[in-house]
C-alpha positions in Angstrom: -47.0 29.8 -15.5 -44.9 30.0 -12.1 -47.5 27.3 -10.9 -47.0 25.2 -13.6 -42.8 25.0 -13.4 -43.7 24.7 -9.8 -45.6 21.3 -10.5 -43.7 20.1 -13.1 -40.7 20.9 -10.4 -42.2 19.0 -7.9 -43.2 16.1 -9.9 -39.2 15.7 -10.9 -38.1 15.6 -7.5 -40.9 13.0 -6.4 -40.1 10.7 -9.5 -36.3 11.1 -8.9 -37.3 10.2 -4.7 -39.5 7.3 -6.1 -36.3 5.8 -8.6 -34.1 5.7 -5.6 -36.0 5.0 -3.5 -36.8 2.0 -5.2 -32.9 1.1 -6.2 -32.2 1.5 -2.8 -34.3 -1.7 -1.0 -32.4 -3.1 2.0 -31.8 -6.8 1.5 -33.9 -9.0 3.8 -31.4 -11.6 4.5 -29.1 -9.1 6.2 -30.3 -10.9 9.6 -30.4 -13.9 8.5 -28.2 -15.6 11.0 -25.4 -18.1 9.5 -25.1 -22.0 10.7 -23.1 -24.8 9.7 -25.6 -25.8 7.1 -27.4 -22.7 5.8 -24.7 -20.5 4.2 -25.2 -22.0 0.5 -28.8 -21.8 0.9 -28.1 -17.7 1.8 -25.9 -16.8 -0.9 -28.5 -18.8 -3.3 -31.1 -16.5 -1.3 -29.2 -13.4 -2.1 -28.8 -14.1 -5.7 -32.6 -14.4 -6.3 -33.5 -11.6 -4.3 -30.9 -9.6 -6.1 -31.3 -6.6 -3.6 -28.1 -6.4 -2.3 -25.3 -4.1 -4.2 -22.5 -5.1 -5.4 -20.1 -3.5 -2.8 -22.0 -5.5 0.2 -21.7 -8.3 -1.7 -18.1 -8.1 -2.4 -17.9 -7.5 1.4 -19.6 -10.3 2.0 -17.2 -12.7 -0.5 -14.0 -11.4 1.2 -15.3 -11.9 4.4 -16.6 -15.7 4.6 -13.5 -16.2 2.8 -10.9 -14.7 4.8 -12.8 -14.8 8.5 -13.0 -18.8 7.5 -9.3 -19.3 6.8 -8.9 -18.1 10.4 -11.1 -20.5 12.3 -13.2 -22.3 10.0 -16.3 -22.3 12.4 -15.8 -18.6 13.0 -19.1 -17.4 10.5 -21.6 -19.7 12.6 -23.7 -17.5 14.7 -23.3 -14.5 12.8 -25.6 -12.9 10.7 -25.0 -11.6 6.9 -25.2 -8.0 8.4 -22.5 -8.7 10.9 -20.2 -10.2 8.6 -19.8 -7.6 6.2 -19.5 -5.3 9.3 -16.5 -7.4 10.4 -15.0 -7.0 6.6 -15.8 -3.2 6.8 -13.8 -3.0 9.5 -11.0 -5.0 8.6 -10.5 -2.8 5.4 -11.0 0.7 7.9 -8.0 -0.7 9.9 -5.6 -1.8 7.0 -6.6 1.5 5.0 -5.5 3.6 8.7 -2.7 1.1 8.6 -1.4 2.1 4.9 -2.1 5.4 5.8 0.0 6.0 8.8 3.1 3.9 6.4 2.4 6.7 3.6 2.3 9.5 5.6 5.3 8.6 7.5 7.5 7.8 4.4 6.1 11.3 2.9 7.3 13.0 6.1 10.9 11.5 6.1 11.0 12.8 2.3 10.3 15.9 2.8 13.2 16.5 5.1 16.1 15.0 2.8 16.2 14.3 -0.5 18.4 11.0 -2.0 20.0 10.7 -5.1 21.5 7.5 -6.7 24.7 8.8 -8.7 25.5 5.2 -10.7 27.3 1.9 -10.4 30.6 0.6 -10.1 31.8 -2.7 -11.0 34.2 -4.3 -8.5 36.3 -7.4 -9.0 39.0 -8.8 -6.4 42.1 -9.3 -8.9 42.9 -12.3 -6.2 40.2 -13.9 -5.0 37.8 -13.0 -8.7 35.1 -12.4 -5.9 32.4 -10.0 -7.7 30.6 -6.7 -5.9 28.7 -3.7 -7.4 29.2 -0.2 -5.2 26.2 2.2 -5.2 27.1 5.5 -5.3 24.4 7.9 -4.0 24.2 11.5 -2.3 21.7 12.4 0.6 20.5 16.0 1.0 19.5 17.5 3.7 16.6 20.0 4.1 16.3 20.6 7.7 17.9 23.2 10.1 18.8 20.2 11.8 21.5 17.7 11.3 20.7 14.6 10.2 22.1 11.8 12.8 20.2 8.4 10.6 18.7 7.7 7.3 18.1 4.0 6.3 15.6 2.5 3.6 16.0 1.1 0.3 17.2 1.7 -3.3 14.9 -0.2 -5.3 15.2 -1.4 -9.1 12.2 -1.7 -11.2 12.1 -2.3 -15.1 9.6 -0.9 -17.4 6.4 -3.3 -16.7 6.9 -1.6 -12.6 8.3 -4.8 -11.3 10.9 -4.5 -8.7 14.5 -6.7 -9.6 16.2 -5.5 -6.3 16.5 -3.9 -3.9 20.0 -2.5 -1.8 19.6 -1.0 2.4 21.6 2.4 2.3 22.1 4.3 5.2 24.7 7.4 5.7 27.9 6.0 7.2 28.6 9.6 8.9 26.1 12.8 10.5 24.3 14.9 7.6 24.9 18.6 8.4 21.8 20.6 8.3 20.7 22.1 5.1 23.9 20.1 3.6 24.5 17.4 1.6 27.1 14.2 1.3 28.0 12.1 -1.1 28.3 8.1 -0.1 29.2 4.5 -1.6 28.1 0.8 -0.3 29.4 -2.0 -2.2 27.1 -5.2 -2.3 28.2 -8.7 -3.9 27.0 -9.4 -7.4 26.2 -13.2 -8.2 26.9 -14.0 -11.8 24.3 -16.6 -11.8 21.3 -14.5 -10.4 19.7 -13.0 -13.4 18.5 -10.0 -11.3 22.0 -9.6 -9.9 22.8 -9.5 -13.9 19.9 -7.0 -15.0 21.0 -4.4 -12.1 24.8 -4.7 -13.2 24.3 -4.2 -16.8 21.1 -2.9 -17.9 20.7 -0.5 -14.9 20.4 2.5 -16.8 16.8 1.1 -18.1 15.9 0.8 -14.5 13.3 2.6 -13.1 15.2 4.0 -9.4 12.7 4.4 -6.5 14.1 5.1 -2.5 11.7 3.7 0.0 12.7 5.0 3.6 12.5 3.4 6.7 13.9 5.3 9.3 15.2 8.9 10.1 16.6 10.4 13.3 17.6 13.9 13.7 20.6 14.5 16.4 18.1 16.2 18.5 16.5 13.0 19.2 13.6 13.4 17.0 12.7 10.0 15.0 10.6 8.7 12.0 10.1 4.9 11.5 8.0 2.8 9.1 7.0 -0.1 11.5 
């Protein structure tokens, strides 16, 4: 009986080998080396050989298409392998790129915390020039006092589109493990709808902060480049 589960066993794991095994064919125009006249004839190729999967292929897409814009001759010489290689890459160093932005903005948040507090409507009783003031408080979670904070208090509605967008920054030091409230006014144009959406209807606002930079008074920086 033991044999038998043994060979039936065995028998699943070679079928299983055999199916991938089979799914899993390397394409053999992956060194088939691009020229001025060929590449229609390669993707053509590709599609009748339907080997490659449908990442590579993607790879592939981008790739002709965005290596091309930079120097149109830039594909001749290079093989199909080589230019999904160079789109690989490309995505490898944008995705560290994103990465070192998140991680950054994540560590500046988790040493102060911002909070917008409403809007006020200013008008100049003289010169009828418009402004809206931001009112907002920064708190600070480090045992160390908080010299800069700068980034932006962005305005999204409902369908996660951004209206606008206002640079804050703290006009005086943060103490540490303390917190201050501030105000920056900011002129409102009647006849920019966004301007209009912010003033009026900011309440249905979604309210995001992005940061951008934080400096402790020791010195020690953070900075979205």
């Amino acid at each position: 009986m033991r044999t038998l589960k043994l060979m039936v066993s065995l028998t699943l794991i070679f079928c299983v080998t055999a199916f991938w095994g089979c799914n899993n064919k390397e394409s053999k125009l992956l060194e088939q080396t691009i020229t001025k006249t060929n590449l229609s004839e390669i993707i053509t190729n590709l599609k009748n050989e339907n080997v490659m999967d449908s990442e590579d292929i993607m790879l592939f897409s981008n790739a002709i298409g965005r290596v091309s814009n930079i120097k149109i001759d830039s594909l001749n010489g290079k093989t199909v392998q080589q230019v999904i290689e160079i789109q690989k890459e490309y995505l490898r160093e944008n995705s560290f790129k994103q990465l070192a932005i998140t991680g950054t903005r994540v560590a500046m948040n988790m040493n102060y915390e911002i909070k917008y507090l409403g809007l006020q409507i200013l008008k100049d009783s003289v010169s009828n020039a418009e402004g809206n003031t931001i009112l907002y408080e920064i708190k600070n979670n480090h045992d160390q006092a908080i010299k800069t904070v700068k980034g932006f208090l962005q305005f999204y509605n409902q369908q996660n589109q951004i209206i606008k967008q206002f640079e804050l920054d703290n006009p005086e030091q943060i103490p540490a493990n303390g917190s201050l409230q501030f105000y920056k006014a900011f002129a409102h144009n009647r006849k920019e709808v966004r301007d209009s959406l912010v003033r009026y209807h900011n309440a249905e606002l979604i309210v995001r902060w992005q940061p951008q930079y934080l400096e402790f008074t020791d010195g020690t920086k953070l900075e979205v480049k």
